[in-house]
Residue frames as qw, qx, qy, qz and C-alpha x, y, z in Angstrom:
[[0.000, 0.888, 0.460, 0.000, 0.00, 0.00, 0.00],
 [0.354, 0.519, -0.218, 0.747, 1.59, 3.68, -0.62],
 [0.296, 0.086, -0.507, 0.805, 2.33, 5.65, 2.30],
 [0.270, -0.127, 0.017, -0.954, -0.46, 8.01, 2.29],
 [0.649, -0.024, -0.605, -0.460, -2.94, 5.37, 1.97],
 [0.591, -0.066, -0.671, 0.443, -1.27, 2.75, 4.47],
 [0.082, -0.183, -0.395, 0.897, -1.75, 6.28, 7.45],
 [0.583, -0.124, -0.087, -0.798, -5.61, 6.91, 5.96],
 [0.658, 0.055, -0.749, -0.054, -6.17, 3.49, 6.81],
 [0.697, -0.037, -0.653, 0.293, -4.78, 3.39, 10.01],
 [0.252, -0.033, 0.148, -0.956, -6.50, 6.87, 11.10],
 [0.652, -0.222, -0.281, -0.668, -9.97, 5.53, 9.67],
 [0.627, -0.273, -0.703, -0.194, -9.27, 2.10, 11.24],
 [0.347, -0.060, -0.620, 0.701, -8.63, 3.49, 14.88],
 [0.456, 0.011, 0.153, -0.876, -11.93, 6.02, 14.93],
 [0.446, 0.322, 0.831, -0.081, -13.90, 2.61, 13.80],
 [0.404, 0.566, -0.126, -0.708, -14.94, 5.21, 10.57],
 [0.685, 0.335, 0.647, -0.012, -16.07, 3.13, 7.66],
 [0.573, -0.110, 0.485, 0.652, -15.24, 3.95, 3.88],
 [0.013, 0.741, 0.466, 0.483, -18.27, 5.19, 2.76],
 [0.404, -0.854, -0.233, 0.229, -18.43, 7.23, 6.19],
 [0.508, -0.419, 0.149, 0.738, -14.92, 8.84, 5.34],
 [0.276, -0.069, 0.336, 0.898, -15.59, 9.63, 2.00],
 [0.106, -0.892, -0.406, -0.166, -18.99, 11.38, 2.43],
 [0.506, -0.730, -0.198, 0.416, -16.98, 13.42, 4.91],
 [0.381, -0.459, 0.271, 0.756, -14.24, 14.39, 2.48],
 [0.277, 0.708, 0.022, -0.649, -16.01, 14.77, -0.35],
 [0.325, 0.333, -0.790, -0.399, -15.04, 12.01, -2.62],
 [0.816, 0.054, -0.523, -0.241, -15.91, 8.32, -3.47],
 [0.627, -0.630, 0.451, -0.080, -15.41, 5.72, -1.98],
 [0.860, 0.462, 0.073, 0.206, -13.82, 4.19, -5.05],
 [0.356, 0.704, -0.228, 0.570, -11.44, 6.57, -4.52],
 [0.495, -0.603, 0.496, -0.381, -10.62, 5.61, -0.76],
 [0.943, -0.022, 0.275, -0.184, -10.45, 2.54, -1.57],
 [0.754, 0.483, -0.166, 0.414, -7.59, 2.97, -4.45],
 [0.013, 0.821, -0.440, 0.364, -5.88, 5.03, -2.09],
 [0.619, -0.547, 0.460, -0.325, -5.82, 2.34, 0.78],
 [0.956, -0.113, 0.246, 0.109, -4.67, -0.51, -1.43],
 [0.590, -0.414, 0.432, 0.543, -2.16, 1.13, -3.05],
 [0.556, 0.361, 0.553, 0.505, -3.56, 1.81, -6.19],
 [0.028, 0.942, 0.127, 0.311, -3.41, 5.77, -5.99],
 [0.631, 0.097, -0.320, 0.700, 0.16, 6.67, -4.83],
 [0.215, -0.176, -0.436, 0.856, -1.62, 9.95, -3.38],
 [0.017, 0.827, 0.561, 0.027, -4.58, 12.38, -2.79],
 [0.082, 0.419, -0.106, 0.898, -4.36, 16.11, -3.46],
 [0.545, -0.651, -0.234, -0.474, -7.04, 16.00, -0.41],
 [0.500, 0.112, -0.577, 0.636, -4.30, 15.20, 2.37],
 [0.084, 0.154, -0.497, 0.850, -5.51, 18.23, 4.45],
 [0.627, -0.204, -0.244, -0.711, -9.11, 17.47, 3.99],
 [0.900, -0.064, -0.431, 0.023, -8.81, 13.54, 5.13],
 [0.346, 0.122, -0.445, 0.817, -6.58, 15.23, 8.31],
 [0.147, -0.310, 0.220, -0.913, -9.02, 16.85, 9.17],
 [0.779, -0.267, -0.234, -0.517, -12.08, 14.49, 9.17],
 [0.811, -0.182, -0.515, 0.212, -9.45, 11.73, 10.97],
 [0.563, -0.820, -0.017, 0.097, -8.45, 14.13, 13.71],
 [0.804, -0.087, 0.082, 0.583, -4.26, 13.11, 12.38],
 [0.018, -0.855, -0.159, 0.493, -2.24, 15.75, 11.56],
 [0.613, 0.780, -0.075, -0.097, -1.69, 16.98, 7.67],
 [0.265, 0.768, -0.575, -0.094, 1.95, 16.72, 7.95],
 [0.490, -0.146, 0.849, -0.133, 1.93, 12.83, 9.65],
 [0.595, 0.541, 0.314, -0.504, -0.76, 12.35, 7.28],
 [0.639, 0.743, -0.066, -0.187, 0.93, 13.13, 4.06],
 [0.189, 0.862, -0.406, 0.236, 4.52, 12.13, 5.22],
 [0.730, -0.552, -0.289, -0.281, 4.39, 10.53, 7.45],
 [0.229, 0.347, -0.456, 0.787, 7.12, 12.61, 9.91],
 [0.364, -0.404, 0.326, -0.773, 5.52, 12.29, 13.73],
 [0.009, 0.173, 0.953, -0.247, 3.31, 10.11, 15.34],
 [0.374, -0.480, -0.727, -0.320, -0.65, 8.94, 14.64],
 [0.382, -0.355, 0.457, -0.721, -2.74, 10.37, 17.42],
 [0.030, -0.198, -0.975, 0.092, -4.37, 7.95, 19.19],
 [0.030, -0.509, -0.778, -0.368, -8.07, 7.40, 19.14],
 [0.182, -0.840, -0.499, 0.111, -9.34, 10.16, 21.69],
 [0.183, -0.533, 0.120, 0.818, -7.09, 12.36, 20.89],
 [0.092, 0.069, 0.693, 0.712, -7.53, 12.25, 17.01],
 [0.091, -0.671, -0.713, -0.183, -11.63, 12.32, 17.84],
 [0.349, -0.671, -0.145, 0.638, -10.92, 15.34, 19.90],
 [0.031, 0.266, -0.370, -0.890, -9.11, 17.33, 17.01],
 [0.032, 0.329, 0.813, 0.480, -11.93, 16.14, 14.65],
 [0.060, -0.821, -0.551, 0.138, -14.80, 17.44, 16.67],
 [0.375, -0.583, -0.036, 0.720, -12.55, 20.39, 17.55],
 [0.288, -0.099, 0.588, 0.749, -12.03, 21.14, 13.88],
 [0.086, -0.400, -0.892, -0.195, -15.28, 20.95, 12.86],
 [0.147, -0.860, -0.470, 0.135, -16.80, 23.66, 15.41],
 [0.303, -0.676, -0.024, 0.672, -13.80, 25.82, 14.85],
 [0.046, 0.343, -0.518, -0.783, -14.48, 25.96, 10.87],
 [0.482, 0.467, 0.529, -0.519, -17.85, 25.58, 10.20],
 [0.697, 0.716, 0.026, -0.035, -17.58, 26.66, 6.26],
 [0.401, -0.628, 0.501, 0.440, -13.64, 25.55, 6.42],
 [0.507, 0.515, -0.508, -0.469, -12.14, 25.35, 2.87],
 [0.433, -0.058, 0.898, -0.053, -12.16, 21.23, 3.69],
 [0.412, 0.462, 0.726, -0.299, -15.40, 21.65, 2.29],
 [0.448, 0.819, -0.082, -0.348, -14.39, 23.24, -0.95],
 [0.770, 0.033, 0.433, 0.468, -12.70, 22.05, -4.19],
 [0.602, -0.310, 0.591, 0.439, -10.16, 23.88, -6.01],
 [0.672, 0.586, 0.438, 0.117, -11.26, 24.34, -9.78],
 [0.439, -0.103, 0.285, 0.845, -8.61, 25.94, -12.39],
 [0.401, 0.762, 0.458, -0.221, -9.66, 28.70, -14.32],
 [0.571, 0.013, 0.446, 0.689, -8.95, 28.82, -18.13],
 [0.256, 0.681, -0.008, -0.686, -8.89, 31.39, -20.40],
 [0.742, 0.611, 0.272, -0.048, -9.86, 31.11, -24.21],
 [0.219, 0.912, -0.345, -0.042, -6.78, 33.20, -24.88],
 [0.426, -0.639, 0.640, -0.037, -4.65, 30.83, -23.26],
 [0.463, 0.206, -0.798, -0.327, -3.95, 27.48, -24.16],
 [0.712, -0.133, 0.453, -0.520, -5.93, 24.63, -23.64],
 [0.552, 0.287, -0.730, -0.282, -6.34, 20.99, -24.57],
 [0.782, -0.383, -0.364, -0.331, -7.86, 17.68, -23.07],
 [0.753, -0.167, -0.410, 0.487, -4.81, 17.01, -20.68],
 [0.336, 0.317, -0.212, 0.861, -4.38, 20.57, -19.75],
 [0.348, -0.576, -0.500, -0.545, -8.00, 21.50, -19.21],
 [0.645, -0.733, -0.133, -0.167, -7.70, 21.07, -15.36],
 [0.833, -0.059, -0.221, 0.504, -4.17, 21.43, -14.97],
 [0.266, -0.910, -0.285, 0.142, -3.39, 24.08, -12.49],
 [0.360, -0.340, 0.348, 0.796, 0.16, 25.15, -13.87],
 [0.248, 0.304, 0.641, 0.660, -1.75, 26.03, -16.79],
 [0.135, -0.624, -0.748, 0.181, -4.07, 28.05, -15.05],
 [0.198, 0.574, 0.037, 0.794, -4.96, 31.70, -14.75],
 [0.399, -0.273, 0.564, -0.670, -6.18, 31.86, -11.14],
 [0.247, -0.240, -0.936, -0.073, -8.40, 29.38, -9.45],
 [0.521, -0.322, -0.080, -0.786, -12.07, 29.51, -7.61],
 [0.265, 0.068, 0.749, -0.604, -13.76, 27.80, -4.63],
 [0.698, -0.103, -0.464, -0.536, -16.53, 25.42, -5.19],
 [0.524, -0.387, 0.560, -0.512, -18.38, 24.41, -2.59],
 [0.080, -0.208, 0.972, 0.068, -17.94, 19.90, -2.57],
 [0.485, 0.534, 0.659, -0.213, -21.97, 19.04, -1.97],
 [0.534, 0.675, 0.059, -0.506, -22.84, 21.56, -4.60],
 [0.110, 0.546, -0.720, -0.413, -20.19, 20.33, -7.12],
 [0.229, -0.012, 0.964, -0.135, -21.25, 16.39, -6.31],
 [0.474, 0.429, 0.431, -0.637, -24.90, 17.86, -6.45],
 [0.578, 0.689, 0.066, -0.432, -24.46, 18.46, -10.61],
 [0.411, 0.738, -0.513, -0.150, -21.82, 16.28, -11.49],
 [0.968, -0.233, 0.088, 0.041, -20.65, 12.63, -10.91],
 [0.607, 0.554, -0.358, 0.444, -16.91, 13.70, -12.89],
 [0.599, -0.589, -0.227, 0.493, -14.18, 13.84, -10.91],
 [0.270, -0.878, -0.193, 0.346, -13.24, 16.48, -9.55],
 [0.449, -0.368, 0.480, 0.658, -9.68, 16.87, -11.68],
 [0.368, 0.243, 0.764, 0.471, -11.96, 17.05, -14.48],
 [0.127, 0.805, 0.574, -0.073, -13.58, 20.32, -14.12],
 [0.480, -0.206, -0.072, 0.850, -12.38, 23.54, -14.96],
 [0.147, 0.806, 0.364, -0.444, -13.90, 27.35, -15.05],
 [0.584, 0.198, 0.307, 0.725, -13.73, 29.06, -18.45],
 [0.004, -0.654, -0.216, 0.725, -13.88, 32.72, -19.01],
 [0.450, 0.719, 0.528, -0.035, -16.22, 33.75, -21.76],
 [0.252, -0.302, 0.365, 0.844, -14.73, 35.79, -24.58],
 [0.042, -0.318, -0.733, -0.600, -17.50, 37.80, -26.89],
 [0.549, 0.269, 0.333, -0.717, -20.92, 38.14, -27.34],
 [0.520, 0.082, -0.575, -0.626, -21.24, 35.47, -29.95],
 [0.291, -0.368, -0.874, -0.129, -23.77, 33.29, -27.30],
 [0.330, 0.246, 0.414, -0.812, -25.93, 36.11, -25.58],
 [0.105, -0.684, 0.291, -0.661, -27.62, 35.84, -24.19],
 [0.791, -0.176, -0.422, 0.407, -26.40, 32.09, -22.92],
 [0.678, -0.380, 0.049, 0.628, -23.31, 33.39, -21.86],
 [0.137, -0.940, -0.166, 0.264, -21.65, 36.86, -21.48],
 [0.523, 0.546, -0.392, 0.524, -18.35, 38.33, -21.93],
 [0.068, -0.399, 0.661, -0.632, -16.42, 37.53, -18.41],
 [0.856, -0.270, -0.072, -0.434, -19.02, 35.18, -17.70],
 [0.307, -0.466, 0.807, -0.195, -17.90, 31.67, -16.01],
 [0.886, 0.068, -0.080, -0.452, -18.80, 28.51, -17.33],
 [0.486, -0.447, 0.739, -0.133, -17.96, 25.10, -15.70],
 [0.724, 0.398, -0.449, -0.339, -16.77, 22.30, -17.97],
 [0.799, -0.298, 0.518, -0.063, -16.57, 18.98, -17.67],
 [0.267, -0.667, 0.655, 0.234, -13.72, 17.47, -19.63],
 [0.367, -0.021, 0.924, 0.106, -14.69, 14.00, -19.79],
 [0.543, 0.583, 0.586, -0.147, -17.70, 15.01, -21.90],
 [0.156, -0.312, 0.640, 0.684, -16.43, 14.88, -25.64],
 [0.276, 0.210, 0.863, 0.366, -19.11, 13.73, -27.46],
 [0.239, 0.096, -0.088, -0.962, -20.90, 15.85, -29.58],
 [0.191, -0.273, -0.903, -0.270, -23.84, 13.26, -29.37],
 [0.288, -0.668, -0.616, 0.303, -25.01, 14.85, -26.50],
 [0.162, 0.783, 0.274, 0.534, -26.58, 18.20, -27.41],
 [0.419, -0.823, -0.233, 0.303, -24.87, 21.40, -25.45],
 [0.351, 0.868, -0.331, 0.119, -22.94, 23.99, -25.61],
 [0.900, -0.196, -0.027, 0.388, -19.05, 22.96, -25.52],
 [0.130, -0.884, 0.232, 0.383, -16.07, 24.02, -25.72],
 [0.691, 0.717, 0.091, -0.025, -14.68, 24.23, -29.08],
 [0.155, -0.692, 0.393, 0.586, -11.09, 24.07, -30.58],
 [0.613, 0.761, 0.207, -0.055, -11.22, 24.55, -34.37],
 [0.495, 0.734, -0.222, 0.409, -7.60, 24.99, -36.06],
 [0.264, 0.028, -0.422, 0.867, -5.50, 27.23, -33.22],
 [0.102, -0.338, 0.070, -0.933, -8.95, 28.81, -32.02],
 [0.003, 0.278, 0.799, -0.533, -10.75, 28.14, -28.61],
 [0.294, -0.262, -0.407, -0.824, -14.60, 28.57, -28.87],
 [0.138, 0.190, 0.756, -0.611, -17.53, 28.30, -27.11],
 [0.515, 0.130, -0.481, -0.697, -20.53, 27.18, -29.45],
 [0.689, -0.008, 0.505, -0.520, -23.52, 25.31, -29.17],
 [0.202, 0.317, -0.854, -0.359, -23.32, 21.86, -30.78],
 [0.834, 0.149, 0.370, -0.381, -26.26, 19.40, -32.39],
 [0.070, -0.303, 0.852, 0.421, -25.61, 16.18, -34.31],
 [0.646, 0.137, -0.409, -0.630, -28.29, 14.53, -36.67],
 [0.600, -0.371, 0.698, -0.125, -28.83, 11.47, -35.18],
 [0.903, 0.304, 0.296, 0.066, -29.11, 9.56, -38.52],
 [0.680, 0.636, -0.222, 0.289, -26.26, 11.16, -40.70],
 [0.673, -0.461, -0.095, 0.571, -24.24, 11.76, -37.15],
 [0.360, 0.573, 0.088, 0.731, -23.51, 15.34, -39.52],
 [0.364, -0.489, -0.346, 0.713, -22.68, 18.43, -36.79],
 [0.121, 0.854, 0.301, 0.407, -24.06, 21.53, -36.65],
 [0.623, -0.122, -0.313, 0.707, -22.06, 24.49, -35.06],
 [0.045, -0.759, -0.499, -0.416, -24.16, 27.44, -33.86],
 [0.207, 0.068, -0.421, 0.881, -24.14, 30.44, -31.66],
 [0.042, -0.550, -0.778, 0.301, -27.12, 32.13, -29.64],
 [0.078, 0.695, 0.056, -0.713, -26.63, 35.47, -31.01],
 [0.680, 0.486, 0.544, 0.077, -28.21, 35.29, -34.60],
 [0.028, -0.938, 0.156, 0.308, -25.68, 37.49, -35.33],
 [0.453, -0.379, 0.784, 0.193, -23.33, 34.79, -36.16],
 [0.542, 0.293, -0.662, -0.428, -22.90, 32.26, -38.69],
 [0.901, -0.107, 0.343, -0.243, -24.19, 28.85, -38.41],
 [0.025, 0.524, -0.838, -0.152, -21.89, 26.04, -39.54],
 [0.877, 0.041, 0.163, -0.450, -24.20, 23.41, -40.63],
 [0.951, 0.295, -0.089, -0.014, -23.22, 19.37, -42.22],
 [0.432, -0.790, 0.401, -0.167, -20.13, 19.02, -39.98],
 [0.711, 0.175, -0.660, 0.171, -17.97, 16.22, -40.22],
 [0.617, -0.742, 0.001, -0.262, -17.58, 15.21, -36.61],
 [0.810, -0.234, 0.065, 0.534, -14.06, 13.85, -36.61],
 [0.375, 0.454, 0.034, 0.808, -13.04, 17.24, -37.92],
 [0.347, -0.754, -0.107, -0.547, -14.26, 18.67, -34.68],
 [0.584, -0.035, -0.734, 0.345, -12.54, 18.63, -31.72],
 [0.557, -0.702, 0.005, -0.444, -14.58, 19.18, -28.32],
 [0.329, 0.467, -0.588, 0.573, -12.70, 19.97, -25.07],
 [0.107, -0.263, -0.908, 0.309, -15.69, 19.48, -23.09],
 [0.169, -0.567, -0.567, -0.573, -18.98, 20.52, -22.78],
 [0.158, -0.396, 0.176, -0.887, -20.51, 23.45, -20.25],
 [0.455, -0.249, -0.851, -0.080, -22.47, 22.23, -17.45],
 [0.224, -0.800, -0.466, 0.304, -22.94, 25.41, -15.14],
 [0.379, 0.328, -0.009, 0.865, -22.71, 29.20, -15.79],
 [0.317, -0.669, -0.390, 0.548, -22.34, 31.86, -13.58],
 [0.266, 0.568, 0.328, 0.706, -22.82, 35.60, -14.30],
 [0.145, -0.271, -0.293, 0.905, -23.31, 38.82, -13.00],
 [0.148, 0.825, 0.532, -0.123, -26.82, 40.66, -13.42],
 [0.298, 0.289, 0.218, 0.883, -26.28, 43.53, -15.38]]
């Protein structure tokens, strides 16, 4: 088992906490407690999150430099934690945010060296509208006015990665040559032919698509905005 794993383990197995019971707490699977504890995830970017719910501390935890607390201590910090950070950032993921200008691509998409700043999403709400993980999401900033009045200039819209296929009608994100887009995308279901549209009827439509000449980076799945 890797380190990290082997010390979540041996945190959860000393509170008597169950797998599903941990990872409700932190905000993941339990698929994904489970690869960690047998070894098949070498680590968790959630270290300080999974510290916190086992009472241990973040740097034993991730390192595993000190010593385990024992059970009533470790339940101690846990409660302790808990009333002393009510809306602590435990309870938030993380999410890059890309710009159109910038570069992007399916391996980059949530990669945070690649980023231009990040944002705070709260975990339930994220879970609430998405089953992706979490590594797969990333905020883009809206360039334009060719989908008002979808989406804005400076707007936010959360993408999910993993969703490439232009079978499933929505708007996506679009690269086309060297040029990031954001365009709403239908496919015929008998000729599978793509259409490539915008909301502002200002635009062109792009009708009888090839779809392997399209590549989609993922596909919008929440946008945020400012009232004007």
């Amino acid at each position: 088992m890797s380190g990290v794993g082997t010390r979540i383990k041996k945190a959860r197995d000393v509170l008597g906490m169950t797998q599903v019971v941990l990872a409700k707490a932190v905000g993941v699977s339990q698929q994904a407690v489970m690869e960690l504890e047998s070894g098949r995830a070498k680590g968790t970017k959630h270290c300080a999150k999974f510290a916190r719910v086992l009472g241990q501390d973040p740097l034993w935890l991730e390192t595993g430099d000190g010593r385990m607390r024992e059970a009533a201590k470790a339940r101690r910090q846990s409660r302790t934690e808990a009333d002393s950070h009510p809306t602590d950032v435990a309870n938030f993921e993380r999410i890059p945010i890309i710009s159109l200008r910038g570069p992007l691509d399916n391996t980059s998409a949530g990669d945070g060296e690649r980023a231009a700043g990040f944002t705070l999403f709260a975990t339930d709400w994220l879970r609430s509208i998405t089953p992706a993980p979490f590594s797969q999401l990333a905020v883009v900033l809206v360039v334009g006015d060719a989908m008002e009045p979808t989406l804005h200039n400076g707007d936010h819209a959360l993408i999910d990665t993993s969703q490439i296929n232009l079978r499933r009608e929505g708007i996506y994100v679009l690269r086309l040559d060297d040029t990031l887009m954001i365009k709403r995308v239908t496919m015929h279901p008998a000729t599978k032919r793509v259409t490539i549209g915008t909301d502002n009827s200002r635009y062109q439509t792009y009708e009888d698509l090839d779809a392997s000449n399209v590549e989609a980076l993922g596909r919008v799945i929440w946008i945020g905005h400012a009232l004007g």
